[in-house]
Structure formats: structure tokens, C-alpha cells
N, C-alpha and C positions, 0 to 999 in steps of 0.2 A: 147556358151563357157563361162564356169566361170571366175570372174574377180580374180580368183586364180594360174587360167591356166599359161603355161610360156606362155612371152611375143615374140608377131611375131616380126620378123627384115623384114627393106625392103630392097634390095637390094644394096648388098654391105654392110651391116654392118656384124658386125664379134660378138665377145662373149656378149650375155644378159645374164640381170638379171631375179631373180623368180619373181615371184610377189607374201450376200446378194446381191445380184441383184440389186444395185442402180444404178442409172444413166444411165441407158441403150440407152438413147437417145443422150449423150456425145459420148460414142463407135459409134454410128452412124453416128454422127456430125466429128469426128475424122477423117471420110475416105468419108462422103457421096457427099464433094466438091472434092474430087480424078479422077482426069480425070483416065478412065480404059484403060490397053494396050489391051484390050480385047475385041472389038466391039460387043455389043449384049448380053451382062450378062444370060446366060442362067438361070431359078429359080430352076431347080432340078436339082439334080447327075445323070449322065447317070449310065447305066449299069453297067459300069467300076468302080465304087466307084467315079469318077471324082465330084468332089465338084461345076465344071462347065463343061460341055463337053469341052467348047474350049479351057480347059487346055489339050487336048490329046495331041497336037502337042509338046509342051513345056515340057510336063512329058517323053513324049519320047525322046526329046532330052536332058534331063537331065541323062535320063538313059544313053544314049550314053556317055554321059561324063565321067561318072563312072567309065562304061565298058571300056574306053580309059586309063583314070586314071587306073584302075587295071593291066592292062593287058601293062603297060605302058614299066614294066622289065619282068615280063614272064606273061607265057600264062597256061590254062587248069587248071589242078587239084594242080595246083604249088602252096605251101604254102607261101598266099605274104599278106600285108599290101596296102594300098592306099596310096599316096603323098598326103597330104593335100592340099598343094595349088601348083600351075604350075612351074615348074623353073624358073621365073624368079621373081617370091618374094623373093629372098634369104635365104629360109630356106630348101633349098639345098632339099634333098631326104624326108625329114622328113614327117611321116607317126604320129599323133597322135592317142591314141585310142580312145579319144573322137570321133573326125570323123569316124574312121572307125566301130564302135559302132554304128554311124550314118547310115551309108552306108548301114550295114546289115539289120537297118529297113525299109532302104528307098529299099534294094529289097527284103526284106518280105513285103512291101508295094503294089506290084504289083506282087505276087507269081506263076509267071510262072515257068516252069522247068527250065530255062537256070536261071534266077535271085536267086530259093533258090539254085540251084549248086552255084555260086558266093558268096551267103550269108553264106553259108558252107563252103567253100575255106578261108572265112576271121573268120569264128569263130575256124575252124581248127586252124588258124595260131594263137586264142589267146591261142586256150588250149597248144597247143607246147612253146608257152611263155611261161606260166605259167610253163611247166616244164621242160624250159630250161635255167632259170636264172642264171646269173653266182653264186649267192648266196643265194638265196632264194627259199624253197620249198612251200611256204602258199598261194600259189592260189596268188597273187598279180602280177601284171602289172606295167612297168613304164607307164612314162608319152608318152615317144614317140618313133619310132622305126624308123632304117633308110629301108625306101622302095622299094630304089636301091642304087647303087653306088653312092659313093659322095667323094669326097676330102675336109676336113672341111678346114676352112678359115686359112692362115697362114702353110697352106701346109702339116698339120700333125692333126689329124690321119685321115687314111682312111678306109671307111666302103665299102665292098662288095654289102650289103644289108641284107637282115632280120637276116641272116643267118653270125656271124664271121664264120670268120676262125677256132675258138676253140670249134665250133659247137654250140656255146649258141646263146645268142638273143641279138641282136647290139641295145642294149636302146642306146639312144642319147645323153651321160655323157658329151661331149664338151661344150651341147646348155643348159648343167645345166637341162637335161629332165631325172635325176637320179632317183627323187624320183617318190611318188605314191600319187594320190588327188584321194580321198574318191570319188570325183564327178566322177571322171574319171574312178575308177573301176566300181562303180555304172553302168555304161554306160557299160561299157564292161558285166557286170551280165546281165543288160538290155538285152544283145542284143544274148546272150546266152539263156537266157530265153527264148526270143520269138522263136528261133531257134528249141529248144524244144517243143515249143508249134507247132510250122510246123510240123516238121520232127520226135517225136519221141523217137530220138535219146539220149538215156539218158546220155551221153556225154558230153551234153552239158550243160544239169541239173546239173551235178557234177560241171562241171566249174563253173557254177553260185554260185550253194552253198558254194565253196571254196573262194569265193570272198567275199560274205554275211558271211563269218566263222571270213575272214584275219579285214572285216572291222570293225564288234564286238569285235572280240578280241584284237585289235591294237589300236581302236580311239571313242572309247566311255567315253565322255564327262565325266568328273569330277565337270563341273561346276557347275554354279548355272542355268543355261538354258537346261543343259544335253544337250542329242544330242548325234552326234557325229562330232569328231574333225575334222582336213581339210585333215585327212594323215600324212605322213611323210616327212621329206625332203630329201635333194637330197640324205646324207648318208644310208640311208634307214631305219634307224635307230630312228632317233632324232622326238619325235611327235611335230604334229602342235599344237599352244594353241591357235587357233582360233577355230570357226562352223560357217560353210556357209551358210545361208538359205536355198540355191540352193543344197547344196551336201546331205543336209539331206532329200531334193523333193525329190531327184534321188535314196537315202537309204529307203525310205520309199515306195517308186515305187518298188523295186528289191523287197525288201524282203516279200512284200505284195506277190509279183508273188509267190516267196518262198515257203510262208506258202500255197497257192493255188495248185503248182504244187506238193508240197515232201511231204504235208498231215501233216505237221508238223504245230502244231500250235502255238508254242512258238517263229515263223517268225515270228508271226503278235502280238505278243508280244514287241519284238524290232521294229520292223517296226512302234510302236506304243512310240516308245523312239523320233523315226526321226519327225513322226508328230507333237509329242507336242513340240517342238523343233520347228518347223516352223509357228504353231501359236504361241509360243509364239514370235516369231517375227512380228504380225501383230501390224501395227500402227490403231487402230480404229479410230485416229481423224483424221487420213487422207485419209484411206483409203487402204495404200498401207503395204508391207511387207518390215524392212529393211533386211539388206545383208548376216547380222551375229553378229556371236559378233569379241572385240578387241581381242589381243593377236598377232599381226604378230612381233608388234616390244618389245623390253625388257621390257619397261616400260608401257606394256599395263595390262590396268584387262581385263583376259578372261574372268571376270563374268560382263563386261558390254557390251549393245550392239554398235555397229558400228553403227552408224548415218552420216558418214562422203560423202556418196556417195549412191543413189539408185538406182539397175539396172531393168532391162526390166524384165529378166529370171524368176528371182523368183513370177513375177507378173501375168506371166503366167503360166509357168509350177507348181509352187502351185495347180491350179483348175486340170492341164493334171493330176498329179499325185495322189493329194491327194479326187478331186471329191467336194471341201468344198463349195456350194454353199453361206451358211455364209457368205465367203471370199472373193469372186466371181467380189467382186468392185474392187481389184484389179490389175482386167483386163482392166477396163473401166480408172481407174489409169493410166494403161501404154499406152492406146490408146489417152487417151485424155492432156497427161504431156511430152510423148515424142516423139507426133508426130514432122515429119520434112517431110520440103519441097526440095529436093536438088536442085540447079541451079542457087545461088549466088555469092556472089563475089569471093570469095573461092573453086570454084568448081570446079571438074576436069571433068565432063558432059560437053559433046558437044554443042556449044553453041545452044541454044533457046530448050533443055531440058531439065526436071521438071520431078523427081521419086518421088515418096510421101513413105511414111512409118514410123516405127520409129527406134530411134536410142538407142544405150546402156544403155544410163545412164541421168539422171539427170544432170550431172558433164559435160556431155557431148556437151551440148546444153549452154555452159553459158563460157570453159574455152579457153583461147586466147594461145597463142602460138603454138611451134613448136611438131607438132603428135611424141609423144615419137616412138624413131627409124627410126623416117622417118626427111625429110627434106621438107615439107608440112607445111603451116598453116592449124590450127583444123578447118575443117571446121565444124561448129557448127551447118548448116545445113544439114549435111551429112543422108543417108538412113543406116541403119545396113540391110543388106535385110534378115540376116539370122533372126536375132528378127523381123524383119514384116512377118517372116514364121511362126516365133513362134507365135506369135499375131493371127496371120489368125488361122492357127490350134487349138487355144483355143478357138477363134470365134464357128469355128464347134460343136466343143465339149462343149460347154455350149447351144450353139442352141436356146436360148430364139429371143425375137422380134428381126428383125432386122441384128441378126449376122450374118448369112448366106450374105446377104448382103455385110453387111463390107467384109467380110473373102474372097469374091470374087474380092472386090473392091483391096482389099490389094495383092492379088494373080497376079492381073492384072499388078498392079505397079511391081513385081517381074520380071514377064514376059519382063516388057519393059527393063531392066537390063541385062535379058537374052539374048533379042534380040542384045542390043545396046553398053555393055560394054565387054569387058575381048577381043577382037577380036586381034588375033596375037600372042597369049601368047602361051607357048607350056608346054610338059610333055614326062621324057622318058630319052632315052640313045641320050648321044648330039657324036660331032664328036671327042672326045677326042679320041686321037690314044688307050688309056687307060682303055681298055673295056667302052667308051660312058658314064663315070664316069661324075658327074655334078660337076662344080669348079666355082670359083668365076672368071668370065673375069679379074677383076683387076689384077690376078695372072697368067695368062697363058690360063686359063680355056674359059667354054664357057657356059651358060647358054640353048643352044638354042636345042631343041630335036623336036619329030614329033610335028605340029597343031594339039592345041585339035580342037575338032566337032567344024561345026561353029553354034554359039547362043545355045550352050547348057550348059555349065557351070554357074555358077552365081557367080558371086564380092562376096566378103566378103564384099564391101563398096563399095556406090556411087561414095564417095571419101571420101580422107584419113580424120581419124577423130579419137580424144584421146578420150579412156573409160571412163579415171579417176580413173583409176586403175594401169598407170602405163606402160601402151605399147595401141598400136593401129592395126585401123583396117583401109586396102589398099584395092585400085581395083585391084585385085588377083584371080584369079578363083579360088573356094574355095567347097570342096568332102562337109564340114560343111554344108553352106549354101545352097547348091545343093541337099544335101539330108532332109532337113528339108522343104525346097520348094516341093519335091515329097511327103512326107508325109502329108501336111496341103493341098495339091491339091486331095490328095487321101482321105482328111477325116482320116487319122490315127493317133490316141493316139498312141506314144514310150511305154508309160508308161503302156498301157492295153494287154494282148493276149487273 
């Protein structure tokens, strides 16, 4: 998740704001003291694409998760959205399309019939967005959709789910989830594209290319680093004067597919705008990629870059997307700058447990106070599991000495999260006399719908912990970090078809 993304609330809170191959043996060193929840590290990929066999059990329960989570407000060929995290994170029904972007590779990830029907059910529901906006016909996406019924906070407004009442598409304008981030359609083209690459179905190619049309023509950088910009805001209107490191991986990943799949070569033209735009964000004396450039508040220069904070993302999915072996350090950067231990003082771990991985951000690992929206201390040791998905799956995909290793190592510690966190949390239509609408307890409401699978979800977090961006990340079962753990266990590049 981008540190652009709108910010999670934990429960009970009511309206947010927006928001070279060196070192090889450091990447090792990073995870190689990682106790593994995995007894017996298998050294090859079974049959299945499994990165270690004794991820089968764990991959299949992940899948079940999904399956739970989808199938949560209907069922079959029903055009529907995923809940990103469980009822009782408080963000109520909310569906973003980053995760469900996610989703669709994590079941083209294991392409049985029953998972691309379900990956087809959720790219269906983007292209019916796309042309059901209350205002807009250019291919673009908000940020987030409600997935079922909800009563937002404060008793007013209420959403049915994907579907209002006036037949358009219930973007999530309460949670301030109006606008559209560049990274976020990105994801949604992503996941079209590979759909395409399945099935065929030129459908979905259109959707892609409508999105790689809206993100050229809307947020193509003016500045001095070019690129392209972060989107729009909430009005849908207003552009961002920022560029993400991150959203131009993810523009540079589509439209690469683009120019592969439409024959069109002037994709890889642009797609050639996005790349240089992310090396020029390499820090060489360090090693690593910063975030972006300024521009969020009045008085910034968009033509400088942001140094204020450095996250995981861009340290890996750089190599998923862009293949720059050059750059490649990186990686060993974010394994070896932001690894963490969970299980200190601050911990919301069971006592005498220990999850290894890393975490968000730089900022992450050094800042004190209270986890913006929550009522936590930062735990500064906390695990991101979904970036130790990320980590792992770059591990595979760069494949030099060693990394296979880590990437299992890392996979393992996911596993014990799987097994050991999220247990009791639920998804789904709770007992509101009110068609099973989800509501805030403090008002009447109830939080509480069917148990997800047991141990197959995964935390967003070990425990709670600020990005440095301005909101956080809870123990919350999380479609995100669920489906990025299926992909990095299966050996799958998002970014490749």
C-alpha cells in the first residue's frame, strides 16, 4: 500500500484525513538468524509453483480467506468487490481497489477454474465501475468501494453496497475515498491485464488500456523529474503536484504489459516516462530509492525530491517491475535497514512470541507516540507482513545466491502470523435487523458477522505501528497482505504475465 493511500481507522474512529547486486550476504544476514515457522525448509519449488512445498497448507488457507471475504455479501457470478480488512477494523464494508487488484493476482496466482471464475467476477465489477461513475466516463476508478452494506459513522449516509440505489457505483466519498491515485489504477490495469493474459477476453484489455489512456492524459508530470503525478483528489478534478516513486513502478509495469499485449508501441514509450522517473529517484550513496517528489502541501517544490521518509515498497517492487539489476541494492537496503523483531515492550504478540520481517518505513522504526488513529504506542518493532511479502517475492525474482533462502525464511515468519494472529475477527452481514448492515457498536450497531477460516487470513501488522506517513497499520486481517503472501509463496511477479 502506498504512503499516498487514504488512511486505515481502528475501530471506532469516525472521519479521516488523505494522506547492482551488492551486499548479497547483508539480505542473508537480514533473515538467516529468523527462527522459520516452517520446520524443514524445503530447497526446491514443488510442482505447484510453491516456492517451498510446506507452504501448501498455508496457501490454501489463504485462499479460503478470500473465498470467505468475497463471498461475504453474495455469492456466484454476483458482481462484487472484497472488504479489505474484517469488521472489526472500522472501516466498515470498505472494499479498496488496490486490494482487490491484489486478489485477482493472487487467484490468477494458482489458476484453477473456480479461482479465474472469481478473478473474472472481480475484474467484471472493475469494468461496470468504470462505466458506472456517477460523473465520469475515462476509464478511471476511485479509491474505494463499499462491499456490502454499511451505516457510516454518525448515522448517515448509508450504502447498500457496490451497487447505490441510482444504479451507479458507491465510491466511498464519507472516508474522503472520492478521488483516484495513479498507484491505485495502476493496480486495477495490473490486474486486468493479467486477466487478459488468462482468459483472452479482450474485455479486459479495453479496461486496461482505458486506464493507461485516463493516467497519460490526466497526470503526466510537468516537472523537472517528469513522471507521472500522484492523481487526483477527492473532487476528481484538482491534480496532485506530487510523483510517487511507487505509482510510477506500478505505471511502468501496466503500460509495459500495454505495449506487449495491444502491439502498440508507443506504450513502451510512456512506460518509458514512468521508468526514468524512478531511477531518477535512486539514491546511489545509499543504495536505496526515495519516495517521490514535494508537492502535497502549498508551499512545496514539486521539482524537489522528498527525502523526509523511505518506505519498503519502492525498494522492492522497483526490481518486480522494472527488472533493473543496476538497482538491485535496493533490495538488500530494505532487508537489511528495516528489518524488525516483533515481541517487545510495546507488543500486542502473545507473550513469549517473536515474528521477524520488515516494516514500512525508515520513520517507522525510530518514531514514539501514539499510532495515528489508533490508541496504541508505535510499536517500532512491529512486523508489516504484507512488505515481508513483498521482500520475499523480490527475493524469488532476483534469484541470485542465497535469496531463495531468505524468501523462504521470510515466508515462514508470515506463516506464524497466519497461524497465530487475526483469531476471532469476523466478515459479512452481522445481526442488524437492517439487512445485516455493519454499524459502529457505539451507535446502536454491531460489528460482529460470520468467523473468518481459522489461520488463514493474515494481519496487516504484528502490531500496531505508524508508517510516517500519517495513519497506521493494526492487527486486522487484511485481503492486501493475504494476497501478497499467495503470490511471493507461489513465486509470482504482479508486474509480469
Amino acid at each position: 500500500m502506498s504512503p499516498e493511500q487514504p488512511v486505515e481507522p481502528t475501530p471506532g474512529s469516525a472521519m479521516l484525513s488523505r494522506r547492482r547486486l551488492i551486499a548479497l550476504s547483508a539480505t542473508a544476514a537480514a533473515v538467516a538468524a529468523t527462527p522459520l515457522g516452517i520446520a524443514g525448509i524445503a530447497s526446491a519449488a514443488d510442482s505447484d509453483g510453491l516456492v517451498d512445498r510446506r507452504l501448501a497448507g498455508p496457501v490454501d488457507r489463504a485462499h479460503r480467506y478470500l473465498d470467505a471475504v468475497m463471498d461475504a455479501y453474495q455469492q456466484g457470478s454476483a458482481l462484487r468487490l472484497l472488504q479489505s480488512y474484517n469488521n472489526e477494523s472500522g472501516l466498515l464494508t470498505t472494499g479498496f481497489v488496490y486490494d482487490n487488484a491484489l486478489a485477482v493476482v493472487a487467484y490468477l496466482s494458482r489458476p484453477t477454474r473456480e479461482h479465474v471464475l472469481r478473478a473474472r467476477v472481480i475484474g467484471d465489477a472493475f469494468l461496470w465501475i468504470q462505466a458506472n461513475d456517477e460523473r465520469f466516463t475515462d476509464g478511471r476508478l476511485r479509491q474505494a468501494y463499499a462491499a456490502g452494506p454499511m451505516l457510516f459513522y454518525g448515522g448517515s449516509p448509508e450504502f447498500t453496497g457496490l451497487v447505490r440505489g441510482d444504479g451507479k457505483a458507491a465510491f466511498l466519498w464519507p472516508f474522503g475515498f472520492s478521488g483516484t491515485s495513479v498507484g491505485d489504477a495502476a493496480w486495477a490495469g495490473l490486474a486486468l491485464a493479467q486477466l487478459y493474459s488468462h482468459t483472452g477476453d479482450r474485455r479486459y484489455l479495453d479496461g486496461a488500456v482505458a486506464i493507461g489512456n485516463w493516467i497519460v492524459n490526466t497526470s503526466t508530470s510537468p516537472y523537472r523529474f517528469h513522471g507521472y503525478l500522484g492523481g487526483v483528489q477527492a473532487d476528481g478534478v484538482t491534480e496532485q503536484r506530487w510523483s510517487s516513486t511507487e505509482h510510477n513502478i506500478d505505471v511502468y509495469g501496466l503500460l509495459t504489459l500495454l505495449a506487449r499485449f495491444t502491439g502498440d508501441r508507443s506504450w513502451r514509450t510512456k512506460a518509458g516516462v514512468a521508468g526514468a522517473f524512478v531511477r531518477g529517484m535512486f539514491n546511489p550513496d545509499g543504495g536505496f530509492f526515495w519516495t517521490g517528489t514535494k508537492g502535497a502541501d502549498p508551499a512545496d517544490d514539486p521539482n524537489e525530491i522528498n527525502k523526509d521518509v523511505i518506505p519498503e515498497d519502492v525498494q522492492t517492487w522497483s526490481f518486480l517491475s522494472l527488472g533493473d539489476r543496476s538497482h538491485a541494492c535496493s533490495i538488500d537496503w530494505a532487508a537489511r535497514n528495516l528489518k524488525n523483531t516483533d515481541g517487545g515492550p510495546d507488543s500486542q504478540l502473545p507473550a513469549g512470541l517473536t515474528i521477524s520481517g520488515v516494516t514500512f518505513s525508515d520513520a517507522s522504526k525510530r518514531l514514539t507516540g501514539t499510532v495515528p488513529n489508533g490508541n496504541r504506542p508505535n510499536d517500532r518493532n512491529a512486523v508489516w507482513t504484507e512488505g515481508t511479502a513483498h521482500l520475499a517475492a523480490t527475493l524469488v525474482a532476483r534469484d541470485a545466491r542465497h535469496d531463495r533462502d531468505a524468501a523462504r525464511a521470510l515466508l515462514g515468519q508470515v506463516t506464524v502470523a497466519q497461524d497465530r494472529l487475526g483469531a476471532g475477527q469476523t466478515v459479512g452481514l452481522t445481526s442488524d435487523p437492517n439487512g445485516g448492515r455493519l454499524f459502529d457498536p457505539g451507535e446502536g450497531g454491531t460489528w460482529t458477522g460470520s468467523p473468518l477460516p481459522d489461520r488463514s487470513g493474515i494481519v496487516a501488522a504484528t502490531s500496531a505501528f505508524d508508517t510516517g506517513f500519517g495513519f497506521g497499520y493494526f492487527q486486522n486481517q487484511h485481503v492486501g497482505a493475504t494476497s501478497w503472501f499467495v503470490m511471493a509463496a507461489l513465486g509470482v511477479n504482479p508486474y509480469r504475465a
